[in-house]
C-alpha positions as CSV (number, residue, x, y, z in Angstrom):
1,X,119.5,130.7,91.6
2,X,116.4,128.6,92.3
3,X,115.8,127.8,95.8
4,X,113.9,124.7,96.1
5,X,112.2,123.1,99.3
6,X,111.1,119.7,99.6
7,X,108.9,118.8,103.2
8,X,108.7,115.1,103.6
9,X,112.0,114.7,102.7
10,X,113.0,111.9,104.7
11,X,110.4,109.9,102.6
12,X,110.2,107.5,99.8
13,X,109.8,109.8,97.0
14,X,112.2,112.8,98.0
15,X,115.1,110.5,96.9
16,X,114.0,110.4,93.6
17,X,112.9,113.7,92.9
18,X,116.2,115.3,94.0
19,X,117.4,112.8,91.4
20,X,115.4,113.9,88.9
21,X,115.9,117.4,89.6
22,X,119.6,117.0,89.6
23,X,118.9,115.2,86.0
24,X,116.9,118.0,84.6
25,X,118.3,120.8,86.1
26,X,122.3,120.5,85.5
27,X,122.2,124.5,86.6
28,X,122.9,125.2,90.3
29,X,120.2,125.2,92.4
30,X,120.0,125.5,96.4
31,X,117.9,122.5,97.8
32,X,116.6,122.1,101.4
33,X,114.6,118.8,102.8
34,X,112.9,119.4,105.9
35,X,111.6,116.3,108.0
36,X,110.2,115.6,111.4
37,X,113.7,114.6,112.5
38,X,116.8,116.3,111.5
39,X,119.6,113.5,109.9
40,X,121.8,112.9,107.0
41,X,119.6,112.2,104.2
42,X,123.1,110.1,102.8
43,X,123.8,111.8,99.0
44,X,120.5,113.9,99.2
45,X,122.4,116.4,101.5
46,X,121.6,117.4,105.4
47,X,117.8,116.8,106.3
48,X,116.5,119.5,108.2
49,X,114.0,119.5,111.4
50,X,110.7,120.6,110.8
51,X,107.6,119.5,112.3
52,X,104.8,121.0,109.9
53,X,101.7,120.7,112.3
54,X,104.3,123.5,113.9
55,X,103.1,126.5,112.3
56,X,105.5,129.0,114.0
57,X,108.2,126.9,113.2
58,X,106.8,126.6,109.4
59,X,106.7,130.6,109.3
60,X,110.6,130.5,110.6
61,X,111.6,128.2,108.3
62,X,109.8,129.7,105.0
63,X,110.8,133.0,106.1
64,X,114.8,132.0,106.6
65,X,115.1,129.7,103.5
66,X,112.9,132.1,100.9
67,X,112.0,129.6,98.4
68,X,111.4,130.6,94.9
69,X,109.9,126.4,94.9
70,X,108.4,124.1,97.1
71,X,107.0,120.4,96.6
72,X,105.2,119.3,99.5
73,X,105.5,115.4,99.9
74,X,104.7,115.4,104.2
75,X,102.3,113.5,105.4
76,X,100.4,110.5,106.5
77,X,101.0,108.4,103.4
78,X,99.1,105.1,103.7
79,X,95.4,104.4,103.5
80,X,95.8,102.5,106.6
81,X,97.9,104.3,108.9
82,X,95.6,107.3,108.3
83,X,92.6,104.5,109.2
84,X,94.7,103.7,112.3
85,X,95.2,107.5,113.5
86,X,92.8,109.6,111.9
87,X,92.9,112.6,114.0
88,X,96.8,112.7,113.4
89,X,95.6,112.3,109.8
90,X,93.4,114.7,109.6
91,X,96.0,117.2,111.7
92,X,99.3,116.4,109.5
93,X,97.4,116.2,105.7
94,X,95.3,119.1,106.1
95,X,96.3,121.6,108.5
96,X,99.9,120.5,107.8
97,X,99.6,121.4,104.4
98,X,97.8,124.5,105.0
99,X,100.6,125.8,107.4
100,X,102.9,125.5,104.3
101,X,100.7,126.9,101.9
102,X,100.1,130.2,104.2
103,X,103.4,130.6,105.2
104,X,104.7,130.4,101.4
105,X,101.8,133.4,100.1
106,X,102.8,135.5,103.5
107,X,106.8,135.0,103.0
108,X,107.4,133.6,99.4
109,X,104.7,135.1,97.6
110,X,106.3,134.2,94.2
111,X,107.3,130.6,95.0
112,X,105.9,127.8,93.1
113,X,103.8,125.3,95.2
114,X,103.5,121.9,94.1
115,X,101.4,119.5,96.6
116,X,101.3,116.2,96.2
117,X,97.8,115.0,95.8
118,X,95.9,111.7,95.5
119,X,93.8,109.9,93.6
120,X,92.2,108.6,96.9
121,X,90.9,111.8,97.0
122,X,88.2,111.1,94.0
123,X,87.2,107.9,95.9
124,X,86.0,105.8,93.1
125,X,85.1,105.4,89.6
126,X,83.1,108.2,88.5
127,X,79.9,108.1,86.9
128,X,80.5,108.6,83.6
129,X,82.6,105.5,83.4
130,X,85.3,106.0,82.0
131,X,89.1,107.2,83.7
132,X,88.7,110.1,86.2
133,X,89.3,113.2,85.1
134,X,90.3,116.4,87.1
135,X,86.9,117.8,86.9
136,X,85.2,115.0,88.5
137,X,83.7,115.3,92.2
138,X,85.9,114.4,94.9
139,X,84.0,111.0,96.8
140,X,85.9,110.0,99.0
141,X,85.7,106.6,100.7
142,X,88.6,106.5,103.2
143,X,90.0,109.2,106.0
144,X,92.9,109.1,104.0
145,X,91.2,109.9,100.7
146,X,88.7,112.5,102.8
147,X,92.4,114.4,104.2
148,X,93.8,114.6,100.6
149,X,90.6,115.7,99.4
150,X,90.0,118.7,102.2
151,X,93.6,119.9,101.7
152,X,93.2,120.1,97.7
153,X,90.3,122.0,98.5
154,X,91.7,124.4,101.0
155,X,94.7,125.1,98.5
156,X,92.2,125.9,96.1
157,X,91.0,128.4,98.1
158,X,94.4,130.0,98.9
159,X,95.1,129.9,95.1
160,X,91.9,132.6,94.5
161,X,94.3,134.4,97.2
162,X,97.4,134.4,94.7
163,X,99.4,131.0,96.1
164,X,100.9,129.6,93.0
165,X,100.0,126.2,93.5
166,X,100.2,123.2,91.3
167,X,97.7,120.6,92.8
168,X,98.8,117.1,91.3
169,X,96.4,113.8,92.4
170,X,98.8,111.6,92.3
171,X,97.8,107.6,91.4
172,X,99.2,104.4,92.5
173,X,103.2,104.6,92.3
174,X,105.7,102.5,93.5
175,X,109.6,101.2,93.4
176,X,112.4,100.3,95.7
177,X,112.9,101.1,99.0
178,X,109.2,101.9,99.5
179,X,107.8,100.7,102.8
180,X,105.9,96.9,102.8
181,X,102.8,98.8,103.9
182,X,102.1,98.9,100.0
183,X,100.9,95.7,98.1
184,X,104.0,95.3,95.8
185,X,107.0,96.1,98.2
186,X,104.8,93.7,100.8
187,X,105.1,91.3,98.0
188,X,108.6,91.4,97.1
189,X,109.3,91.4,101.3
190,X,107.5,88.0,101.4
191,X,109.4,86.3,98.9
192,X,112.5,87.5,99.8
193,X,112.0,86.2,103.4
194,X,110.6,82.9,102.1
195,X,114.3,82.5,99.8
196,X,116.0,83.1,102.7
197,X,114.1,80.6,104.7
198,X,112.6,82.9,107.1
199,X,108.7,82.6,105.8
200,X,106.9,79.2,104.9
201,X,106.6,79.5,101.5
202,X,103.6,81.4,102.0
203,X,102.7,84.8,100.2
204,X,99.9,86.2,102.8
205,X,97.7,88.6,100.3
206,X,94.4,91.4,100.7
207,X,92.9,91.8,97.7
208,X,94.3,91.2,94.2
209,X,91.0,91.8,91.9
210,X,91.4,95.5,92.6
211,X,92.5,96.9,89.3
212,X,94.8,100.7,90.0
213,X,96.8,103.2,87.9
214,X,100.3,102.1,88.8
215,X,103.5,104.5,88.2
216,X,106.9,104.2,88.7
217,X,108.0,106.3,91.6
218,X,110.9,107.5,89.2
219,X,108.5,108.5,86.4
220,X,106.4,110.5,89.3
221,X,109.5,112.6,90.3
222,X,110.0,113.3,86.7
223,X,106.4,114.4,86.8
224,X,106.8,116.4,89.5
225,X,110.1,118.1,88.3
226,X,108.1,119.0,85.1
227,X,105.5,120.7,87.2
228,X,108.3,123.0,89.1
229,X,109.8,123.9,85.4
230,X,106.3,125.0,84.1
231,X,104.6,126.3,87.3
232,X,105.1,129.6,85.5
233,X,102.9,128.8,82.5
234,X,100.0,126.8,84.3
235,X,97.1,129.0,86.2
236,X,96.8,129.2,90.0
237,X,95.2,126.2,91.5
238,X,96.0,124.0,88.1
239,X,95.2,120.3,88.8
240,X,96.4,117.5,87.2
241,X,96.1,113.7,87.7
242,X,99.5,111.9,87.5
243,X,98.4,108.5,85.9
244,X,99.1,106.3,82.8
245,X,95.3,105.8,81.8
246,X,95.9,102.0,82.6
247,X,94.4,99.7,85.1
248,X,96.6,97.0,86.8
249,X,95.4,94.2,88.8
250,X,97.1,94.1,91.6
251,X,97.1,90.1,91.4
252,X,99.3,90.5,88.1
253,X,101.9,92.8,90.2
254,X,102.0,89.8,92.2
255,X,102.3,87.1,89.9
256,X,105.3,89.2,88.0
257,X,107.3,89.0,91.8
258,X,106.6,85.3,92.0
259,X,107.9,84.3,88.5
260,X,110.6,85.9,89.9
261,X,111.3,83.9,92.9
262,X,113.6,81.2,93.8
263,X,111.6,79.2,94.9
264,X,107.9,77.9,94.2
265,X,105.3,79.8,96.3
266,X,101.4,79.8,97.1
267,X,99.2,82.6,97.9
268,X,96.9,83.2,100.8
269,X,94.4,85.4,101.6
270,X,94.9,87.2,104.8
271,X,91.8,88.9,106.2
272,X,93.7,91.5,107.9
273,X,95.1,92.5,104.4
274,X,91.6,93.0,103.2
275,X,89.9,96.4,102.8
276,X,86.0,96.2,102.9
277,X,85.9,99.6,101.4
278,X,88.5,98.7,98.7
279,X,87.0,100.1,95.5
280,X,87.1,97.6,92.7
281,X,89.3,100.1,89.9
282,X,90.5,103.6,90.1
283,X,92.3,104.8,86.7
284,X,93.0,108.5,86.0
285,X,92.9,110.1,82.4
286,X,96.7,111.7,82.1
287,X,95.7,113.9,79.1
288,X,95.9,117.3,81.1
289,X,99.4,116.5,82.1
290,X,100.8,115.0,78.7
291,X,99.3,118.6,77.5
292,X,100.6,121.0,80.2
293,X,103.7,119.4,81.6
294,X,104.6,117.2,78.5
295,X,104.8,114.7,80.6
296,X,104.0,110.8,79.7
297,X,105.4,107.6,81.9
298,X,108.6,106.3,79.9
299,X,109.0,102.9,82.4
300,X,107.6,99.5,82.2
301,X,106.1,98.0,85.4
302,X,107.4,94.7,84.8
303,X,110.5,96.2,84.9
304,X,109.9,98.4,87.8
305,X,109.1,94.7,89.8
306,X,112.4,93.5,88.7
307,X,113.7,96.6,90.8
308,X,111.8,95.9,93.5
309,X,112.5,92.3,94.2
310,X,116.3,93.1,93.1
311,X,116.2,95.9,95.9
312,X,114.7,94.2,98.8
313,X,117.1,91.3,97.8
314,X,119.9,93.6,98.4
315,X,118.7,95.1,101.8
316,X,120.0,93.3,105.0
């Protein structure tokens, strides 16, 4: 029976890859979710304590559980609370991850690691001009981008060391219940606050020219899940950019929330919103994945706004 752990799993995307995994996989399976505080993780099951800057307590908990998977979501997840911290950054993205990964090749030799990457990590468009591909150099422009970057590297070097590890640089994605520290769920916060009369009718915005790759989270976790099924099949250290091959300006996320709204609304910019290192469009080329993980995004954005809205709507 697979044995399957997810770190991070008090996050926004563990939800819906245990979804997704329960989905695809109707077999049993045992699942853990390890998280920085131990709670019930509601229909997910019990969330387990692990802290994984805490590499004893990583070696423990490999070595108990025995993994034959493992999806690594922890970490700082947000351009700007990496910007805020960096040295926790740089402590929880990196050496977090490489606690994991060592622990896994020392105890779980065989287990399947898939780590959760980002296009931040590339930095920009690359030179070439058109979509990034998963050969292009890794720029980064951002601590956040630099931390995703160094710990795809160091996996990279633990895969010439036999870890199994599936290396996916993930791009934009988003969906319900994701925190407002992202452009669309701040978005769809602001206008339900404004319907309810608790915000001037005010949308407060950073920059909406930037053009990004945007997924639904729920098209992600099936992309993960496909990565865990075929981890077999795909060579040590295999990366693969998670992307639709489409730019979206951020401005048109936005104006799909407002049509939605209740009530007429104007938009302001807010310099604190505004990144001065905000590159103008990052878009991935998802032909490595549609290959080797058969893998292609099923869900419509628009749609995916509906959910959004619809969601924070619901939330008291």
């Amino acid at each position: 029976m697979a044995r399957i752990l997810l770190t991070g799993g008090g996050g926004f995307v563990a939800p819906y890859i245990v979804a997704a995994l329960r989905a695809a996989f109707p077999e049993p399976f045992s699942l853990r979710l390890t998280g920085q505080s131990a709670r019930d993780a509601g229909d997910l099951g019990e969330l387990h304590e692990l802290d994984v800057c805490n590499a004893p307590a990583v070696e423990d908990a490999i070595a108990a559980f025995q993994p034959t998977h493992v999806v690594h979501l922890a970490g700082i997840t947000a351009v700007p609370a990496a910007a805020a911290d960096p040295n926790r950054a740089w402590t929880v993205n990196v050496l977090g991850t490489l606690n994991c990964a060592r622990a896994v090749l020392r105890h779980a030799p065989e287990a399947a690691f898939v780590f959760a990457g980002s296009s931040q990590a590339y930095g920009g468009p690359p030179d070439h001009g058109g979509p990034l591909r998963e050969t292009d150099l890794l720029r980064p422009t951002s601590e956040y981008g630099a931390t995703k970057a160094a710990a795809d590297l160091g996996l990279g070097v633990l895969a010439g060391q036999g870890l199994r590890v599936v290396r996916l640089r993930l791009f934009n994605h988003t969906g319900p219940h994701q925190a407002e520290t992202f452009a669309a769920p701040s978005f769809a916060a602001q206008i339900v606050r404004i319907e309810r009369g608790e915000q001037a009718p005010v949308i407060k915005v950073g920059n909406l020219d930037a053009e990004r790759d945007f997924l639904d989270v729920r098209d992600v976790a099936e992309a993960y899940v496909a990565a865990l099924a075929r981890a077999d099949r795909l060579p040590p250290g295999t990366v693969l950019n998670i992307c639709s091959g489409r730019g979206v300006r951020i401005g048109d996320l936005l104006n799909q929330l407002v049509e939605r709204a209740s009530r007429p609304i104007s938009v302001e910019i807010d310099p604190q919103r505004w990144r001065d290192n905000d590159v103008p469009i990052l878009v991935g080329d998802p032909g490595l994945a549609r290959d080797l993980l058969e893998w292609t995004p099923r869900r419509d954005l628009s749609r995916t706004m509906a959910d959004i809205l619809e969601a924070r709507r619901e939330e008291r």
